[in-house]
Each structure stands twice: as C-alpha cells, then as structure tokens.
C-alpha positions as CSV (number, residue, x, y, z in Angstrom):
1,X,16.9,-27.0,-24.4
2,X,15.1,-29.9,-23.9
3,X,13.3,-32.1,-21.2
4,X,12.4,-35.9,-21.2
5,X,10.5,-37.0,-18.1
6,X,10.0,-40.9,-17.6
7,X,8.8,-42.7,-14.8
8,X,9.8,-46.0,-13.8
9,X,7.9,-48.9,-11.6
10,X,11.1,-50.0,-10.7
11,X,14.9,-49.8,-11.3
12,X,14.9,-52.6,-13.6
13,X,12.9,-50.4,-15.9
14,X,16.6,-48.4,-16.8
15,X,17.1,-49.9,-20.1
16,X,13.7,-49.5,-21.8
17,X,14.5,-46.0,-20.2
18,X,17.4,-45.3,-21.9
19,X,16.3,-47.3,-25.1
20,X,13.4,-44.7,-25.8
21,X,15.6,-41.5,-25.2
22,X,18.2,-42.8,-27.4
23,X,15.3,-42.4,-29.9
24,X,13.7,-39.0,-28.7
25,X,17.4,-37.2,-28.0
26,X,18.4,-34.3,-30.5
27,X,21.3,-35.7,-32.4
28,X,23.6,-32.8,-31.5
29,X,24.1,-31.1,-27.9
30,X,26.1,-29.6,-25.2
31,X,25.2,-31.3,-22.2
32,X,23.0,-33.9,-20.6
33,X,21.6,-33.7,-16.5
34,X,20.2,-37.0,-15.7
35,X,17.5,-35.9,-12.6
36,X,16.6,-38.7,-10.6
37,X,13.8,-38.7,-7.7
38,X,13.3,-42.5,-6.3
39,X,10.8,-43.5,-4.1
40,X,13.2,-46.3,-3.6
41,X,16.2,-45.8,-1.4
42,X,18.2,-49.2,-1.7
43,X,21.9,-48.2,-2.5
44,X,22.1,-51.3,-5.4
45,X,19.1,-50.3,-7.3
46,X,20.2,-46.4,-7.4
47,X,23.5,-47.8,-8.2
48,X,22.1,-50.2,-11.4
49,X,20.6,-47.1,-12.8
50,X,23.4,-44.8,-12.7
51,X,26.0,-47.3,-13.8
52,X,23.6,-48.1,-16.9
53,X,23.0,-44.3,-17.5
54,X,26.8,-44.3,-17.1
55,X,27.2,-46.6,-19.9
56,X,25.2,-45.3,-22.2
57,X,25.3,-41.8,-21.4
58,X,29.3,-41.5,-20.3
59,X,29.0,-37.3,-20.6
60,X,26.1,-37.3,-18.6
61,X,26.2,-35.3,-15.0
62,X,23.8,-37.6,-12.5
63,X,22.1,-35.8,-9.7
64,X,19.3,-37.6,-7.3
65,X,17.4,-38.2,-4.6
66,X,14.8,-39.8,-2.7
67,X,11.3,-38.7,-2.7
68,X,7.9,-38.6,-1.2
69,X,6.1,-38.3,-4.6
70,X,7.1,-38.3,-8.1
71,X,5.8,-35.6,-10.5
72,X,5.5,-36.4,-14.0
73,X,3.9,-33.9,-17.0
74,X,1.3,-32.3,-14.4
75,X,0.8,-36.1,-13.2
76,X,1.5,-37.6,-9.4
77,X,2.9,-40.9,-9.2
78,X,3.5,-42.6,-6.0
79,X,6.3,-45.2,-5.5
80,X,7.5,-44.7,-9.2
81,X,11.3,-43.8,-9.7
82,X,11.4,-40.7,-12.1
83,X,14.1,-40.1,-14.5
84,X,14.2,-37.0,-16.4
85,X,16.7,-35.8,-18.9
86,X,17.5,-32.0,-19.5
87,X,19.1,-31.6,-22.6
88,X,20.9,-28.4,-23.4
89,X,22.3,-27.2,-27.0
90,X,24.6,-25.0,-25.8
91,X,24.5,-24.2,-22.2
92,X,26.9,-26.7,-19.8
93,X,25.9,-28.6,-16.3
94,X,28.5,-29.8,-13.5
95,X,27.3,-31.4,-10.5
96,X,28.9,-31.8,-7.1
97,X,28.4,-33.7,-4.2
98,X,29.4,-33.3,-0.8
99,X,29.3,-36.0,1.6
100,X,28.8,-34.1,5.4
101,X,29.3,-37.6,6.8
102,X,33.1,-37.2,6.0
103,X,33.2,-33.5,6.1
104,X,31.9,-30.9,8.2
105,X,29.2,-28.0,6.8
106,X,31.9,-25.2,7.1
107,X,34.4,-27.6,5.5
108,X,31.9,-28.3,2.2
109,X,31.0,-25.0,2.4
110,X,34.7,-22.9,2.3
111,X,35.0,-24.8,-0.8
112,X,32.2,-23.8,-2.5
113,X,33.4,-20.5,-3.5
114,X,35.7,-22.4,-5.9
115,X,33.5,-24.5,-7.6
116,X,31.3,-20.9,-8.5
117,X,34.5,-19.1,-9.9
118,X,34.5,-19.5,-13.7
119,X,32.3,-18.4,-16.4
120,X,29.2,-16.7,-15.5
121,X,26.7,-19.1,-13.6
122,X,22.7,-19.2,-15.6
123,X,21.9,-20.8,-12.1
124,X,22.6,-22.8,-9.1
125,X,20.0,-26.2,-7.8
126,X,20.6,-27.9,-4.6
127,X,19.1,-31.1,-3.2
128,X,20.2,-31.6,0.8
129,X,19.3,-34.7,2.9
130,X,16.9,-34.4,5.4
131,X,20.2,-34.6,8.1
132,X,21.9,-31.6,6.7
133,X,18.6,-29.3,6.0
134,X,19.2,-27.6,9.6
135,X,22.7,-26.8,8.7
136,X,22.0,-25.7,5.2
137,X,22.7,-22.1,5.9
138,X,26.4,-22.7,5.8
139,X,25.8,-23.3,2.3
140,X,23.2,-20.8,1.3
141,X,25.3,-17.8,2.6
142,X,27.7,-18.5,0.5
143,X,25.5,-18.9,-2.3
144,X,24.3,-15.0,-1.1
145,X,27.1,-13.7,-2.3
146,X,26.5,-14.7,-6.0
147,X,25.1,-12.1,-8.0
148,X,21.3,-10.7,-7.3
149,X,19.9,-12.1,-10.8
150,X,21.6,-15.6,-10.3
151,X,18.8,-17.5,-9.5
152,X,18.8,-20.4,-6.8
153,X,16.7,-23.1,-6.3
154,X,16.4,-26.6,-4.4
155,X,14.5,-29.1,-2.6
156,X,15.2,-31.7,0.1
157,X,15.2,-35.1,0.0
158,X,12.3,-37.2,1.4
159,X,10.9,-40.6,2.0
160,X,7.8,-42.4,2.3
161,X,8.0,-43.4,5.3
162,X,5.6,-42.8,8.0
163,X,4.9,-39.3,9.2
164,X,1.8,-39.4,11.8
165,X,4.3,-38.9,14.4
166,X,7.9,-38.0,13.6
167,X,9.9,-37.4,10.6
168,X,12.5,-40.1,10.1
169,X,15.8,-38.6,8.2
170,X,17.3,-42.0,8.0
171,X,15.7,-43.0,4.9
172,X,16.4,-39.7,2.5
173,X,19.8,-39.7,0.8
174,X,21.4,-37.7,-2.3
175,X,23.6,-39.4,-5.2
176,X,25.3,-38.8,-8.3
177,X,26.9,-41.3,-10.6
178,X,29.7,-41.9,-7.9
179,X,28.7,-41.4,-5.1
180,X,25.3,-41.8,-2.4
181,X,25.2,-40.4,1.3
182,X,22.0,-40.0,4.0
183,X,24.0,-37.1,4.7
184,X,25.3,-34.9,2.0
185,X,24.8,-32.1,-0.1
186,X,24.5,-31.9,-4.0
187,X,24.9,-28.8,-6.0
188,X,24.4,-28.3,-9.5
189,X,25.8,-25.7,-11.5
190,X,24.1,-24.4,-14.6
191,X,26.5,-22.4,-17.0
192,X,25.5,-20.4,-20.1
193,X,24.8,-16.9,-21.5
194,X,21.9,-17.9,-23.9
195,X,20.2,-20.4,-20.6
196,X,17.6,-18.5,-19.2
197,X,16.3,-19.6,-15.8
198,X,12.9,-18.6,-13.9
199,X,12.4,-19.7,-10.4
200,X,9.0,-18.8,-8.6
201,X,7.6,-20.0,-5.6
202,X,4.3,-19.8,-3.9
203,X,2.7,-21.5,-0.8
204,X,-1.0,-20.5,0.3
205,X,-0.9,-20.4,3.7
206,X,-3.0,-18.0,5.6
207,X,-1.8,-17.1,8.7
208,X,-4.2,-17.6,12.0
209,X,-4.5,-16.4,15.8
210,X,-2.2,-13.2,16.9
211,X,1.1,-12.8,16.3
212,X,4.0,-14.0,19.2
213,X,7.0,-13.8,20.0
214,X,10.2,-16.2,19.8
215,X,11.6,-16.1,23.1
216,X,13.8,-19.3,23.4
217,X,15.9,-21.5,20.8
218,X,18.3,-23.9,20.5
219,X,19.9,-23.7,17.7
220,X,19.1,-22.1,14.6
221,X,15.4,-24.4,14.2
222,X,14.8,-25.7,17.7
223,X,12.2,-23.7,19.4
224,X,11.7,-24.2,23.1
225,X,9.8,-21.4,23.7
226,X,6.9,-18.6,22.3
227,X,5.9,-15.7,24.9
228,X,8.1,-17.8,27.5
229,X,5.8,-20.8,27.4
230,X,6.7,-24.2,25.6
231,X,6.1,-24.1,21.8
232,X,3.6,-26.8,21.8
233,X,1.2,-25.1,24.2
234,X,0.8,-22.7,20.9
235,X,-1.0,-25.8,19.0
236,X,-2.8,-26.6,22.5
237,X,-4.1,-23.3,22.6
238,X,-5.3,-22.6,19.2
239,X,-6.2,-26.0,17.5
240,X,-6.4,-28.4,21.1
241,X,-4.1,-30.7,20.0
242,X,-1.4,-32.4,22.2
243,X,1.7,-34.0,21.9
244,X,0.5,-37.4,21.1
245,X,0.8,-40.8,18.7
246,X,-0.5,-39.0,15.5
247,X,0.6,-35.3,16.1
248,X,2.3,-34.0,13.7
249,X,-0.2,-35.5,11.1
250,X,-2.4,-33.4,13.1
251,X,-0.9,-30.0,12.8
252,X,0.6,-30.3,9.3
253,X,-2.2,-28.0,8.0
254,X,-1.2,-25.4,10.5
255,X,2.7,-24.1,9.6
256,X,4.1,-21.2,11.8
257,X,3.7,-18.3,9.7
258,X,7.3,-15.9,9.2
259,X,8.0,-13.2,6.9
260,X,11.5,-13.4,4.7
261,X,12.2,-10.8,2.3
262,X,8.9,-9.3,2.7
263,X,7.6,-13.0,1.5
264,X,5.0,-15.0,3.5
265,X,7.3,-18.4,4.5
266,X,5.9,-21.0,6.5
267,X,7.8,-23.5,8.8
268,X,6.3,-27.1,9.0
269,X,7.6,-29.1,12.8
270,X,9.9,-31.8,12.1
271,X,9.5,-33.5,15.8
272,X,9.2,-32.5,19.2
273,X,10.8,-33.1,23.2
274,X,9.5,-34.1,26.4
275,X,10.1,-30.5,27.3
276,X,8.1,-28.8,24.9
277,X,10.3,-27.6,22.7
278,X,10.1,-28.5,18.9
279,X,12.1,-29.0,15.8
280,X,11.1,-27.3,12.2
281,X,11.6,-27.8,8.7
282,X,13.8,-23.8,8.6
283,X,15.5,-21.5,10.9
284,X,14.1,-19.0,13.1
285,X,15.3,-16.0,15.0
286,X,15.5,-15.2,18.8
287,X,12.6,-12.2,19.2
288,X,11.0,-13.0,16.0
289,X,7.2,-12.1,15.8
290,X,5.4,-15.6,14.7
291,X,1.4,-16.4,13.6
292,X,0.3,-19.8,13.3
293,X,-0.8,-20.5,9.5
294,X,-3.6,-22.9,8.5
295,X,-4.1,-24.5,4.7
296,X,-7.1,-22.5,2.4
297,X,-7.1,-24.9,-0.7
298,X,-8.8,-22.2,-2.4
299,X,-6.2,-20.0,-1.9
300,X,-3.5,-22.5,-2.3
301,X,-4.8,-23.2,-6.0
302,X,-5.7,-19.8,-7.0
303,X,-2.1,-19.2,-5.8
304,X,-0.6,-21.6,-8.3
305,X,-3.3,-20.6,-11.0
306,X,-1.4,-16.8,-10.7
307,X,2.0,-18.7,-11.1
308,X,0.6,-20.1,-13.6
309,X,0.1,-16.8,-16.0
310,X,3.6,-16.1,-15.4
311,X,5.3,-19.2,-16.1
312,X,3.5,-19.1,-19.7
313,X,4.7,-16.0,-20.7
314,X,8.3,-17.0,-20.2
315,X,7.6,-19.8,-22.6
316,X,9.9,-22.3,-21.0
317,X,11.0,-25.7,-22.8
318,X,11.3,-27.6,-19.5
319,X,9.9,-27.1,-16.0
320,X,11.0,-28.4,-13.0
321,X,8.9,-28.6,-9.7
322,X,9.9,-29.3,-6.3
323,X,6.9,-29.2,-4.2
324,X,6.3,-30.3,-0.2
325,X,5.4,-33.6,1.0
326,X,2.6,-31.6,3.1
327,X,0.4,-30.5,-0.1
328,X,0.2,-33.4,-0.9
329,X,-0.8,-34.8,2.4
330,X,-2.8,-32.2,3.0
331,X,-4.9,-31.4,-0.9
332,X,-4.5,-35.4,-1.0
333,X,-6.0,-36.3,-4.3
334,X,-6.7,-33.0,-5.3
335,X,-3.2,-32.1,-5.9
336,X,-3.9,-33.1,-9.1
337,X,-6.1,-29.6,-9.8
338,X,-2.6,-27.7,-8.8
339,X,-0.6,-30.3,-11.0
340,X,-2.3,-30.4,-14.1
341,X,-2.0,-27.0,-15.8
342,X,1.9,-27.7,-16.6
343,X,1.4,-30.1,-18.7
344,X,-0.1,-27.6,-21.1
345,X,3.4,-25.2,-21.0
346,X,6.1,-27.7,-21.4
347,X,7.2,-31.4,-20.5
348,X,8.0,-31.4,-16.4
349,X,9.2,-33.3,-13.8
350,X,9.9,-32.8,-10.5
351,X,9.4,-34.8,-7.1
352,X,7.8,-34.0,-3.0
353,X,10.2,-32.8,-0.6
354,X,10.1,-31.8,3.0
355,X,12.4,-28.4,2.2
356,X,12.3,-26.3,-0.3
357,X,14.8,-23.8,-1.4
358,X,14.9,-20.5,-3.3
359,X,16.3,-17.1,-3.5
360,X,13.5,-14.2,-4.3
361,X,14.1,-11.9,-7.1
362,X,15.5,-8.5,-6.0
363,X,17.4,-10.4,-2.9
364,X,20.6,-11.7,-1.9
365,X,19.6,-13.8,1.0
366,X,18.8,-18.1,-0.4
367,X,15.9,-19.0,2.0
368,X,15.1,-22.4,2.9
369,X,10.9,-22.6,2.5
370,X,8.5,-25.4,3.8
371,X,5.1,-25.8,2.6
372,X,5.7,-24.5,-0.8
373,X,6.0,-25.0,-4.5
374,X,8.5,-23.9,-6.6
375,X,8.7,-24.0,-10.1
376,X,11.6,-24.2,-11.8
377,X,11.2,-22.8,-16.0
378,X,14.2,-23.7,-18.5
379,X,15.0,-21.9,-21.8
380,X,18.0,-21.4,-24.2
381,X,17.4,-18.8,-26.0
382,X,14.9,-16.4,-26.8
383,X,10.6,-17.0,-26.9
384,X,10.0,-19.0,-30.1
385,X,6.7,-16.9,-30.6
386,X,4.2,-15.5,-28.3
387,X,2.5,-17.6,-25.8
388,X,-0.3,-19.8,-26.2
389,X,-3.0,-19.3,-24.7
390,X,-4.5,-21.4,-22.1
391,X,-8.0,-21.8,-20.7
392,X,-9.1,-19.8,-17.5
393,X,-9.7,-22.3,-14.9
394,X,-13.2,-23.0,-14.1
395,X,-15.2,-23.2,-10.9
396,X,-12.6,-25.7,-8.9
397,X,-14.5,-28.7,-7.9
398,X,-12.9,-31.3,-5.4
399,X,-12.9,-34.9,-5.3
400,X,-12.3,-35.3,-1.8
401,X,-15.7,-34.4,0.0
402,X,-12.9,-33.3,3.3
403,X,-11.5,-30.9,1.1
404,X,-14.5,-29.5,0.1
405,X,-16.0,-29.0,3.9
406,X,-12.3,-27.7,4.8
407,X,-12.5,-25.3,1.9
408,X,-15.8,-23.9,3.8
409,X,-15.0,-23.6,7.3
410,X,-11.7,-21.9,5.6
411,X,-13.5,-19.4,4.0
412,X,-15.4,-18.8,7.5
413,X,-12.5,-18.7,9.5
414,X,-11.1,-16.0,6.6
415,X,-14.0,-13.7,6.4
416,X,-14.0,-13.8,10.0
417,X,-10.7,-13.2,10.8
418,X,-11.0,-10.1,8.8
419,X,-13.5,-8.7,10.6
420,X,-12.4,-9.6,14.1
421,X,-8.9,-7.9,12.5
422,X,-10.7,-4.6,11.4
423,X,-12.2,-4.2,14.5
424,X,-9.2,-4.8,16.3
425,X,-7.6,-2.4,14.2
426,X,-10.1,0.0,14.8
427,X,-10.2,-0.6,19.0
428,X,-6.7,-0.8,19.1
429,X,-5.9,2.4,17.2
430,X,-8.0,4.4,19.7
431,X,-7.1,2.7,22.7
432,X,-3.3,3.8,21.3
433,X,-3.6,7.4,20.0
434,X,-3.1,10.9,21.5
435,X,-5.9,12.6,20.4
436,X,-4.8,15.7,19.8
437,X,-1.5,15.0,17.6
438,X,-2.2,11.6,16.4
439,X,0.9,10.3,17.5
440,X,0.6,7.1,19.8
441,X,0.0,7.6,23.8
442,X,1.8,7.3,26.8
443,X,0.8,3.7,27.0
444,X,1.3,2.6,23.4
445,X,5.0,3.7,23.8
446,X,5.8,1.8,27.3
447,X,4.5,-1.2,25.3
448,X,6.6,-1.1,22.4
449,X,9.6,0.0,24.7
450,X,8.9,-3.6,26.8
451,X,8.3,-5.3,24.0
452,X,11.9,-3.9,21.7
453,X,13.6,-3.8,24.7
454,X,13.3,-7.6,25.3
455,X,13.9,-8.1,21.5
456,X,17.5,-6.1,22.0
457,X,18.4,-8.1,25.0
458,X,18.1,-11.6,23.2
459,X,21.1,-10.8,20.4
460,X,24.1,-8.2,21.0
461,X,23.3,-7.7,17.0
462,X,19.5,-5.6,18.0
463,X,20.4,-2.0,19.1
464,X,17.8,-0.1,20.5
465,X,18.0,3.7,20.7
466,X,15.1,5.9,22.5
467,X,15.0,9.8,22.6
468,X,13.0,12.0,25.3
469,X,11.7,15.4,23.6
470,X,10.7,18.4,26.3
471,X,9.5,21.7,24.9
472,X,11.0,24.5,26.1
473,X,8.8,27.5,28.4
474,X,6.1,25.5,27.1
475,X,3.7,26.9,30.2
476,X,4.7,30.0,29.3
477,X,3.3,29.6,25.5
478,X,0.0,28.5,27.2
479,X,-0.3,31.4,29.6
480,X,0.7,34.1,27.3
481,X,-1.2,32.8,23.8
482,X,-3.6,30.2,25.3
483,X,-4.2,26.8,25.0
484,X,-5.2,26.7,21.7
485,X,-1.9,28.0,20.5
486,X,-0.6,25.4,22.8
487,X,-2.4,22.7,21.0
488,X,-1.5,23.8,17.6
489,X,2.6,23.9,18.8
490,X,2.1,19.9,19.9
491,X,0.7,19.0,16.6
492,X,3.2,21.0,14.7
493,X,6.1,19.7,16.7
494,X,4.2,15.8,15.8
495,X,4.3,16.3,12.6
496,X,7.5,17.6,12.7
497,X,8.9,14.2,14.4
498,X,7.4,11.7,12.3
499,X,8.7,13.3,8.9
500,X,12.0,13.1,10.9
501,X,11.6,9.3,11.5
502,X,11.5,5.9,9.1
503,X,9.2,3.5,9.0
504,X,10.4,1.2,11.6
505,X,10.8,4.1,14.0
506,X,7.9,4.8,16.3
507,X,7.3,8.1,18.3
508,X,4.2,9.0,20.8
509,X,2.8,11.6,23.4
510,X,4.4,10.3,26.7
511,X,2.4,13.4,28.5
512,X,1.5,17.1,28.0
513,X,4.6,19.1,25.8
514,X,6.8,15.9,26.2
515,X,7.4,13.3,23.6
516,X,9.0,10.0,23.7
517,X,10.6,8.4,20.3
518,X,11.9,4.6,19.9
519,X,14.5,3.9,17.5
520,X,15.1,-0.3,16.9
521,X,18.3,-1.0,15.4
522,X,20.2,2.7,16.4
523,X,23.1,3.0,17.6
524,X,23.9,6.4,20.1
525,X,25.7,8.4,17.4
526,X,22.6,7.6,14.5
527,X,20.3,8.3,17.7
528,X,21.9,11.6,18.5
529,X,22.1,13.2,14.5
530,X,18.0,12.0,14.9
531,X,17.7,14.3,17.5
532,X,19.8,17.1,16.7
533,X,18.0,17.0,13.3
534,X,14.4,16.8,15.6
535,X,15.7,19.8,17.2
536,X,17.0,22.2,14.4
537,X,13.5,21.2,12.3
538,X,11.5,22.3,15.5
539,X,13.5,25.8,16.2
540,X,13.1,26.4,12.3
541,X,9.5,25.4,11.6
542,X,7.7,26.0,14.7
543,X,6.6,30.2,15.3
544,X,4.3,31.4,18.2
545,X,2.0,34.1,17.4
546,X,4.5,36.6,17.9
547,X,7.1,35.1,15.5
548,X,9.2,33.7,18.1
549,X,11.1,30.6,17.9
550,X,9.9,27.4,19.6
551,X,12.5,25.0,21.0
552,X,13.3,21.9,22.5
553,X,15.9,19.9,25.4
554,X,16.3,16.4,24.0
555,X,17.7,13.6,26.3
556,X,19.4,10.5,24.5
557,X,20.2,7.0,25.1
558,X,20.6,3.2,24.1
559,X,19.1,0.0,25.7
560,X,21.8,-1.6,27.4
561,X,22.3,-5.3,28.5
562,X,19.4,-6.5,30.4
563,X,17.9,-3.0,30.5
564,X,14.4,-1.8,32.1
565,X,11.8,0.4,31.0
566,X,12.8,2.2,34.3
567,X,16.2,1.9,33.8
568,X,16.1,3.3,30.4
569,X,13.4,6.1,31.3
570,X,15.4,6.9,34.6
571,X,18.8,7.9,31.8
572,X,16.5,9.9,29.5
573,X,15.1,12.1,32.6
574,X,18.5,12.5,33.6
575,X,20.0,13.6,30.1
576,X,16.6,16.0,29.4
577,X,17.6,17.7,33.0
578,X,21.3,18.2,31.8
579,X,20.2,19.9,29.0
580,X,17.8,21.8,30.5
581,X,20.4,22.4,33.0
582,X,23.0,23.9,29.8
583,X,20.7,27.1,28.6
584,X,17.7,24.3,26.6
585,X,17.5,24.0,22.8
586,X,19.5,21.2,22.9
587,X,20.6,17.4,22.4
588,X,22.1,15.6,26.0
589,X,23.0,11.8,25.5
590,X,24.3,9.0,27.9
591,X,27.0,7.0,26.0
C-alpha cells in the first residue's frame, strides 16, 4: 500500500495533479481511493476534478468532502484542496454515497447491511455532512454489529465559514465521482485479508467543575436542561460567559466532558435557543452525569506524543488523520507541534472536521467524538523491518505567547483541582461512612436513592432495585454477649454484603442492625436471588459466641414510575414486617 498526498491552490491545479502521480504510481495494483478534502465547496470545481480524475483514473473509487483545514505530510494548509491517493496492491475499496436529501436515515441505513455482506471487511470510513451528524446513529448501529476487530473510522465535513457565533451546516457537503449532497452520507468499504488497519484516537481534554446531571433533551443532542436549569447557565456559572455575538468562540476551549466505553469523549456546542437550551456536536443521554472540560495544550500534545509511539510500531505505509476544527482554533499556530511528528512515519493526509468518528478497540458500540484526533495507519502486509526510531520530543516551546500563558493558568487550575479533589475526597468520605462497618451512612444512601431514583424515572430502560436488611433478635445478641459482640456481627454481616454486590451496586448503614442496599439496573427477580444469596451467606458465616446462627428478614422492591424515596422506603418497611411477620430468616418482595 501506498499513499500520495498533494495539495492544490485551486481546482484548476487537477491536471499537474494527476500528471505527477502518473509518474510516482506503482505500475501494477489492485485498487485506487482518490480522498479529497476541499476548502472549496462550489459544485463545478469539485465536479472538474472528479471528472478529470475520472478520465484518467476510470477504476478509481472518489470519496470527499469539504473542510476546515487541510493536512498535508505533518503540514496545515489553509484554503488548499487536498487530493490524496491510497494505492493498494492487493486489497480492494468501494465507496458509497447516500444522499439523506432523497432518502430518509432509516431508509440509507436498512440498506447498509447489504453493502457489508461479502468478503471479510479490513475496515469501514465514513464522512457525514454536518446536517446528518445528529442522525448518524442510525448508521453507526448498524455498523455495531460488524465484528469487534473491524475497525471504524470517520470525520465530518466542515467549512470555513465563520464560527464566533453559530455553526452554519449549509456550506459542508460530501461527493464521489457521481454524485454531491449538503446532506448525505458516504461510506467506504475497505476489503482485504493482507490490509491491516489501526485506528486510534485521542483528545486532551481535562475535565473541570463537579459533575451534573442531564435532566432535559430534545432529541438525541439538544440539551435544554442540567440539574433542571437551562444548559447555558452551566458556562454562566463556571466561565461567566453568556449567550452573546461571539459565544461559541468563547466556550470552544471548554467541551462537556462524557465517558463512552470507559473513554474520556468530549462534546463541542453546535448553537443554542432563546430558551437556554443548546445543540452539540454528539448525542447525550437523559440522567447522564456531565463535567465541563477545558483545553491543557500540554496535555493535548503529550497526548498525541503517546499516539505517537504506537503508531510507529505498527509501521504503517499511509496515515490518515481526521482531526477537529476546534484544535486548531484553539492550539492556532501551534498545531503544527501536534502535526509534525507524522511526517517522520509515513506520507499523510487528512483534513479538520467538526465530528469525528471511531469505534474503540475491545467495543462494539461506533461513537461519534468531538474535539479529537484520530489517526488512521494503513498497511498491506506484514512490518518491512523493525521500526525506526524517532527522536524524544524536546521541552515544547510555543509560538503563540496566548498559548503559552494558557498552558500556565492550566497547569494551575490542574494542580489545583487535584487538591481541592483530594480533599473533597477526603471530607466527603467521612461525612459518608458508618464508622463502625465502613459501609456508607444513613445519609449517603438517601442521596444516592434521590439521586438513581430520578435517573430511573427519565427512561423505562433504568431499573432500579433496593433491598432492606433487618437482623434478627439483634437486641437480644447485645444483651446476652454485649455490645462488642454486637459490633463485630454488623461488621461481619458488612462485609458479608459488599462481597455479595458488584461494582455499580451500593450498600450502607441506614441505622443500628439495619442495612439498606441500592441496586441500578435490577430488575425484582435479580433483586430477590441478591437477597436470598445476602441471606443464606449471613445464616452460614455469621456465629455468636455460642455457635449459634445469625439471621436476617429482607424486604424487597423496585422503583416504580415516578417513585419517592418515601414511597419506595414506605414498600421496603412493609415487606421487612411481612417477613418478620412469617417466622424471620427470610426474603419478602413487592412485585
């Protein structure tokens, strides 16, 4: 495999193009993919260079779009047109495009499966419109159902047209040799057993403030609201900045920070409403815990310096990197220091986007990412030899004297976030623990129950399952054995409950012998085999100093439709009393 990166002033520049590749192309090949990224939009100069390429190149697969930036061998170039050819010896390329301005999502997408049938896929690339990001899940679920080591990658379109206050999706299109749309999405399908494909991705972000909550949408990227006050009081609150002329040049150092398959993924705003409410660059869900982020360029470069290491050791022939608009905005000309190592590895190419896509290794699910760079490595074949080395990067110096005091206050607002955190940590973790078993007190638990019982009553798809534990004659223990026996049966019985429990569980002291555990995502009958278990492990493993038996009366429920901590603590008395009621030393539960 092979990559040829060019870049172009203008479309009229095609010919000497395609003049010098003639030259520099292997004489013998599979497949050509012509990759176009054009700072130029008009539909009759994309069309003179794919009906040259056409001409010349008749077997050649066309994919493009427009850009914000053009990236040529570690190099930015700004209103350029950049053609790159990929040139593969044995592996094959087929490109489709969907036009969503004649067709619905769900209509492109049903007939994706199709088009994925066949010999085994080395890889799947996308490039969306800006109109069509928000709706890209159609499209990625299905792409979920390819095989785990598949790898998927893509990037959105993007224009250079004035961001300070809005993001205008007019102006970004896709195209192949046939056909251009502002609305459309084009997928390219890599095919091959000796192509090899690495996608990595990384960002930099650092996330800022405590954590909220999601507690109104609409739709899958509209959020009108976080801890039931308008979105955009977040950025008043935290940074001071309002809704104004130049906004969202204002807060594009500070994504909203999420977590995807265990991945830090931030979400840039696209635009906002009267009401508060704003649009983002990815989807959200309903009772999902949020941090705003804010841009470290330290960390963003050592980042991509770790990438970096990597990439080298796959030894690719051709890289390809779709990187967002906002780095570059933000770094400015610094990007450079995050571009330039590349062109040490292999010939690249790639363009800015305001989306990027990729599916993380060991996953299913293709996320749409903002904010980030991925790198996308090509090789047919196995490593040639082993990897060259290249220099360690040296202490990074800035041209931009704003990065430079940016880079300072971030490394302030780092350090001191981390100690404000620890001590939080530390404050919080007493204010929240029993003493005597370690679990989490009364008060902990009546937060978290608020707190998952709201998340359960957004979506019908969040069960929530709670279970009340009583000890049995537990008085009795204390007055016949004392109160240090007592003490050593409650941390016995704790210990007991949080083998019992996974991760995601949570279990606390709700006062003297009785015990309150928080299931998220259980349904009553996983609920109830909890507590039976609970209760067998406590009858088996728990003696008194006589060698008695200790036992416990469970009560069990779920959260139901607009529950109440009362409400829900009102069902579990009443199920602990019916089995106190039935002989003890056992499990009650309210269907």
């Amino acid at each position: 495999m092979r990559l040829f990166p060019y870049n172009l002033q203008d479309a009229s520049g095609i010919g000497a193009c395609l003049e010098q590749f003639a030259q520099e192309c292997p004489p013998e090949y599979e497949s050509i993919l012509c990759l176009i990224f054009s700072a130029d939009d008009k539909t009759e100069h994309i069309e003179t260079m794919t009906q040259a390429i056409h001409a010349r190149l008749p077997a050649a697969r066309i994919a493009g779009c427009t850009s914000s930036g053009e990236i040529v061998n570690g190099e930015l170039r700004l209103d350029s047109i950049q053609v790159s050819f990929l040139v593969f010896a044995r592996a094959s390329v087929a490109v489709h495009l969907f036009d969503c301005g004649q067709l619905t999502m769900d209509e492109a997408a049903e007939s994706l499966p199709d088009l994925l049938d066949g010999e085994p896929l080395a890889g799947v690339g996308i490039l969306t419109t800006l109109k069509t990001l928000g709706d890209i899940h159609a499209f990625t679920d299905v792409l979920s159902g390819l095989p785990e080591e598949v790898p998927v990658f893509g990037g959105s379109s993007d224009s250079y047209i004035n961001k300070s206050s809005y993001v205008n999706d007019e102006y970004t299109c896709v195209f192949d040799g046939k056909s251009y749309t502002n609305q459309g999405i084009l997928v390219i399908l890599f095919r091959g057993q000796d192509l090899h494909i690495r996608v990595k991705s990384y960002n930099g972000w650092k996330p800022l403030g405590a954590e909220a909550v999601i507690t109104g949408m609409d739709g899958c990227n509209v959020v009108t609201q976080v801890n039931h006050k308008p979105v955009v009081a977040l950025y008043e609150k935290y940074l001071g900045i309002a809704p104004g002329e130049k906004f969202f040049r204002a807060i594009l150092p500070f994504p909203v920070m999420i977590e995807r398959d265990e991945q830090p993924v931030a979400r840039m705003a696209i635009s906002y409403q009267a009401n508060g409410s704003m649009r983002f660059g990815g989807d959200f869900s309903l009772g999902e815990h949020v941090r705003l982020g804010y841009g470290d360029p330290i960390n963003m470069l050592q980042e991509g310096f770790r990438n970096i290491e990597g990439l080298r050791n796959f030894q690719p022939e051709g890289i390809l990197l779709f990187s967002c608009i906002v780095r570059r905005m933000y770094l400015r000309d610094d990007v450079r220091i995050e571009l330039q190592p590349f062109r040490d590895i292999a010939p690249s190419a790639g363009f800015y986007t305001y989306g990027e896509l990729q599916r993380f290794d060991g996953h299913s699910q293709v996320h749409l990412l903002n904010g980030s760079l991925v790198t996308i490595c090509f090789r047919e074949g196995q490593p040639a030899a082993a990897p060259t080395a290249i220099p360690s990067p040296q202490k990074l110096s800035f041209h931009d004297e704003r990065i430079s005091l940016i880079t300072g206050l971030a490394h302030f607002v780092s350090v001191t976030s981390a100690e404000l955190e620890q001590a939080n940590q530390a404050l919080t973790l007493l204010a929240d623990t029993d003493r005597l078993t370690g679990l989490l007190n009364r008060g902990a638990v009546e937060q978290i129950l608020m707190n998952e019982i709201e998340r359960s009553d957004t979506s019908s798809d969040l069960h929530l399952g709670a279970i009340m534990v009583d000890l049995d004659h537990f008085k009795h223990i204390n007055d016949t054995f004392g109160h240090e026996a007592g003490d050593e049966v409650l941390r016995q019985v704790a210990k007991i409950m949080q083998n019992a429990l996974r991760s995601s569980d949570f279990v606390g002291r709700w006062g003297g012998e009785e015990f309150m555990l928080v299931l998220p995502g259980c349904h009553i009958d996983d609920a109830i085999m909890v507590a039976e278990r609970i209760r067998q492990r406590i009858e088996a493993d728990t003696r008194l100093p006589d060698g008695r038996h200790v036992t416990a009366s469970l009560g069990v429920t779920v959260a139901g439709s607009s529950d109440t901590l009362d409400g829900l603590y009102g069902r579990l008395d009443e199920e602990l009393y019916k089995a106190k009621h039935r002989g003890r030393n056992c499990v009650s539960a309210a269907r």
